[in-house]
C-alpha positions in Angstrom: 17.4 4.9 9.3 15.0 6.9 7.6 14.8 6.9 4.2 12.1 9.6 1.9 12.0 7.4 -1.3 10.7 4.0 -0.2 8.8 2.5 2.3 10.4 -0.7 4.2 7.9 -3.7 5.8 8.6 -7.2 7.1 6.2 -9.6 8.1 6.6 -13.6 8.4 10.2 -13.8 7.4 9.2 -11.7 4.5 10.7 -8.3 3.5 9.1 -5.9 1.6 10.5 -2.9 0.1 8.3 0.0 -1.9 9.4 2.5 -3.7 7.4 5.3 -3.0 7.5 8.3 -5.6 4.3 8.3 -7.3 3.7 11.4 -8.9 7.2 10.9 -10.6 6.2 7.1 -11.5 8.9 6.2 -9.5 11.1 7.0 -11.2 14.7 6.4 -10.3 16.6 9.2 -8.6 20.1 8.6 -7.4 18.5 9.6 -3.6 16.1 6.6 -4.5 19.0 4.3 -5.5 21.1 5.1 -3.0 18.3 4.5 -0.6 17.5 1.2 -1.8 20.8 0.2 -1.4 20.7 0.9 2.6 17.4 -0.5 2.4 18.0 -3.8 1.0 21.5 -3.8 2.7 19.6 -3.8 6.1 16.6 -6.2 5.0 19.9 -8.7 4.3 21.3 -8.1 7.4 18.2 -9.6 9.5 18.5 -13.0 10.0 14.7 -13.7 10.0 14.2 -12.3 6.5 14.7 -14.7 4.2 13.0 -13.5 1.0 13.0 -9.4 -0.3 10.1 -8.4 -2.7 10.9 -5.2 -4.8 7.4 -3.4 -5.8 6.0 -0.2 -6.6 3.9 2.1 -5.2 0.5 2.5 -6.5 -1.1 0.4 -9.5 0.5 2.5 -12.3 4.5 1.9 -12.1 6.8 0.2 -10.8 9.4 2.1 -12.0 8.7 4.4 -14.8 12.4 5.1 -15.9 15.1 7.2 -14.1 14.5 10.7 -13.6 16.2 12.2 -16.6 16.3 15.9 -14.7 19.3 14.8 -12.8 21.3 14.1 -15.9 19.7 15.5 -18.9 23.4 17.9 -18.8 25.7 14.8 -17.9 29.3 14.9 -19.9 30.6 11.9 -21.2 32.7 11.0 -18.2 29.7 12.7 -15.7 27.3 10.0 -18.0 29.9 7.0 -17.9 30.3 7.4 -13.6 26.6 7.4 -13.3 26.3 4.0 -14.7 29.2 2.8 -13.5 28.1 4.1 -9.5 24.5 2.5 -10.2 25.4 -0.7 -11.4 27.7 -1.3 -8.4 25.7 0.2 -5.6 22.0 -0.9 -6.9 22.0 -3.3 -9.7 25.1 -5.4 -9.1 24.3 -5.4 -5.2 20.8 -6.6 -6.2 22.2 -9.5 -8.3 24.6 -11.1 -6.2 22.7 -10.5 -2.6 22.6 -14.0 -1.3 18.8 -13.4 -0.1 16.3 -14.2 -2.6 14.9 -10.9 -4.2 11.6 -11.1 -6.4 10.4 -8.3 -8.3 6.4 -7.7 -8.1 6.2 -5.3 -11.3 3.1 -3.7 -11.1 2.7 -1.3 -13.9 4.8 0.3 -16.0 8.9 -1.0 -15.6 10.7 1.0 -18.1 14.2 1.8 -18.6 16.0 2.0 -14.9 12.5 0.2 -13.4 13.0 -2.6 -16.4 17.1 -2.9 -15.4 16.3 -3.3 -11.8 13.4 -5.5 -12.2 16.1 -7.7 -14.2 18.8 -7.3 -11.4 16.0 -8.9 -8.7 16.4 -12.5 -9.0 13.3 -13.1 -11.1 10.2 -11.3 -11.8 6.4 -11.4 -11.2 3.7 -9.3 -13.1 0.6 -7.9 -12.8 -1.4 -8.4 -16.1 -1.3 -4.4 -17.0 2.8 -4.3 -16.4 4.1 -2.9 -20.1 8.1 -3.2 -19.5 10.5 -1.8 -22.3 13.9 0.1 -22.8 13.4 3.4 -24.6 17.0 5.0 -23.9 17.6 5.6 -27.7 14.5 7.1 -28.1 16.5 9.7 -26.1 19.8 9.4 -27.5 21.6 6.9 -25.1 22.0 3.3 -24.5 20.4 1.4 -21.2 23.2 2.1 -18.6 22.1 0.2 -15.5 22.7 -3.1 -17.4 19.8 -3.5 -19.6 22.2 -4.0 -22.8 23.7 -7.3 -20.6 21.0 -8.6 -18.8 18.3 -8.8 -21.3 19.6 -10.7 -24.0 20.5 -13.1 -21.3 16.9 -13.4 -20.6 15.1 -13.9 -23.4 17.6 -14.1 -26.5 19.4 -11.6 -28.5 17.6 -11.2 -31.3 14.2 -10.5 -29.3 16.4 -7.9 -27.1 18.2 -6.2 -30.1 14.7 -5.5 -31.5 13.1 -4.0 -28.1 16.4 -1.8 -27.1 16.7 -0.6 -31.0 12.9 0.2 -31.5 12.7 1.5 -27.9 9.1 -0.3 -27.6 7.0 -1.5 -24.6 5.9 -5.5 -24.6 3.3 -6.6 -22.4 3.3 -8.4 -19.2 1.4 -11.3 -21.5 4.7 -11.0 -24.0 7.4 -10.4 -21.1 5.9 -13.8 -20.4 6.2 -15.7 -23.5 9.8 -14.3 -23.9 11.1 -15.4 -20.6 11.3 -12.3 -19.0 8.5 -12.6 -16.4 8.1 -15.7 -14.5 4.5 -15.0 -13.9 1.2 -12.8 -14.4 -0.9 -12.6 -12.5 -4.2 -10.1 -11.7 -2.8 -6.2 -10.5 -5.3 -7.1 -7.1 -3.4 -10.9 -6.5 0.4 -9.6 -7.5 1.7 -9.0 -4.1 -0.3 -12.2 -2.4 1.0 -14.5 -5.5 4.7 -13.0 -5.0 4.5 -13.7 -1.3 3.0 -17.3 -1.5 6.3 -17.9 -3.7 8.4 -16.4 -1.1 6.7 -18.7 1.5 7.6 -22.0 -1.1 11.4 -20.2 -0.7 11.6 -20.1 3.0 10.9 -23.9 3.4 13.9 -24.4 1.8 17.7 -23.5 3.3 19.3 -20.1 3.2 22.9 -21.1 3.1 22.1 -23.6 0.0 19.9 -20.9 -1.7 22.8 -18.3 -1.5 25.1 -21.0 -3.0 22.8 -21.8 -5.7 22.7 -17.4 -6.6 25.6 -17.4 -6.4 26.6 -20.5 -8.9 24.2 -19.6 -11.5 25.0 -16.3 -11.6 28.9 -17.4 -12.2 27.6 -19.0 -15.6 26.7 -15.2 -16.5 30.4 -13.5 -15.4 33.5 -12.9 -18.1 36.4 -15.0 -17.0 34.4 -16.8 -14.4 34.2 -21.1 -14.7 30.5 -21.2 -13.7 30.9 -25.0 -13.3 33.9 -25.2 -10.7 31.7 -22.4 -8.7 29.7 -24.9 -8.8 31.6 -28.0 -7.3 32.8 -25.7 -4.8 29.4 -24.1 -3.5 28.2 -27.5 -3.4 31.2 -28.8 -1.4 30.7 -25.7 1.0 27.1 -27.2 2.4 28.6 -30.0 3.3 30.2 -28.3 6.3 27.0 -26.2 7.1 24.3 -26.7 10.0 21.8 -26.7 7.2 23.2 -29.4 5.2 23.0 -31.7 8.5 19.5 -30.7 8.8 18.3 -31.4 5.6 19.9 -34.8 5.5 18.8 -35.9 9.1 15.0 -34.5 8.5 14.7 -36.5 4.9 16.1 -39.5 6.8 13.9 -38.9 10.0 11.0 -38.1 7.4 10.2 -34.8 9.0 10.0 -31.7 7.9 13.9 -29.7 8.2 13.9 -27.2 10.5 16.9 -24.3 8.7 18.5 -22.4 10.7 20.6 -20.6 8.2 24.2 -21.8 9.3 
């Protein structure tokens, strides 16, 4: 599979994906989107990889925004099927994959960068990342799920005031609010994300998955995030995993996961 937009890597279990547009910031394409799709889709599909790291190419973005070009001409149901196709081949997908994916925002994530940045699982910065959602400044509304998963993040108030004035925060900020895990220096970013990915991949896949996929219930319309819950927890009970764990802590060894 080739692909023109990003650049795939694995190493140690680890898979790395980098979007790779810089004289357009990276800015978000739908040949970029689609591409991650495919790209993260076949990352998942490897058994060895455990962990999938988002980041950008170069020190200035991560993703800059979507490229406005494409859709600057949109009607209202040409607008309303773009969001609508991104959310459910990038940004949903991204969300509910059952392999851990970190974001390693280096630069500026704004708009589409910020909305997948908050799809990824959680989020590491480097300590010049500005992140913001500027879509009214253009007459629209975040459509990749910024209005939904930001106030989830760090409060309703706080996301009101950044979607409505259409500012940038700081990584330091993005911090304090709850939106970035970490900062850390632009030169340590992608060491510091993999060293967390490392902590990850002692621990077992088939539990991991579980526990996306039970926190992320808490977040769905109509969904009881607490029986997801009791049953995700009663499904590693019949898992190779769960045996291992349980045998190894008893043993007082270190579990050897298999992912089953």
């Amino acid at each position: 599979m080739n692909f023109e937009n990003i650049i795939i890597t694995s190493e140690n279990g680890i898979g790395q994906i980098t979007i790779n547009r810089p004289s357009k910031l990276n800015a978000l394409n739908a040949a970029t989107i689609k591409e991650l799709h495919d790209g993260i889709e076949k990352l998942d599909e490897i058994p060895e990889i455990r962990v999938i790291i988002i980041t950008g190419e170069g020190e200035k973005a991560f993703v800059a925004g979507a490229d406005i070009s494409e859709f600057a001409n949109f009607s209202e149901e040409e607008g309303a099927q773009l969001a609508q196709q991104g959310q459910e081949l990038l940004f949903n997908f991204v969300e509910n994959l059952k392999t851990p994916v970190i974001a390693a925002v280096n630069g500026f994530a704004l708009g589409g960068g910020l909305e997948l940045a908050m799809a990824c699982h959680f989020r590491i910065a480097s300590d010049n990342a500005k992140m913001g959602l500027p879509e009214v400044s253009l007459g629209v509304i975040p459509g990749y799920g910024g209005t939904q998963r930001l106030p989830q993040l760090i409060g309703k108030g706080r996301a009101m005031e950044m979607v409505m004035t259409a500012g940038m925060i700081t990584a330091e900020e993005a911090h304090r609010n709850g939106l970035i895990n970490h900062v850390v220096p632009q030169a340590e970013l992608l060491d510091y994300t993999k060293s967390l990915a490392q902590r990850i991949m002692r621990n077992s896949p088939v539990a991991i998955g579980n526990a996306i996929n039970a926190i992320n219930a808490n977040f769905k319309e109509g969904v009881d995030g607490y029986q997801t819950e009791i049953r995700n927890f009663g499904k590693c009970f019949g898992t190779e995993d769960f045996k291992e764990g349980t045998t190894a802590f008893l043993e007082k060894r270190k579990p050897n996961f298999k992912g089953n």
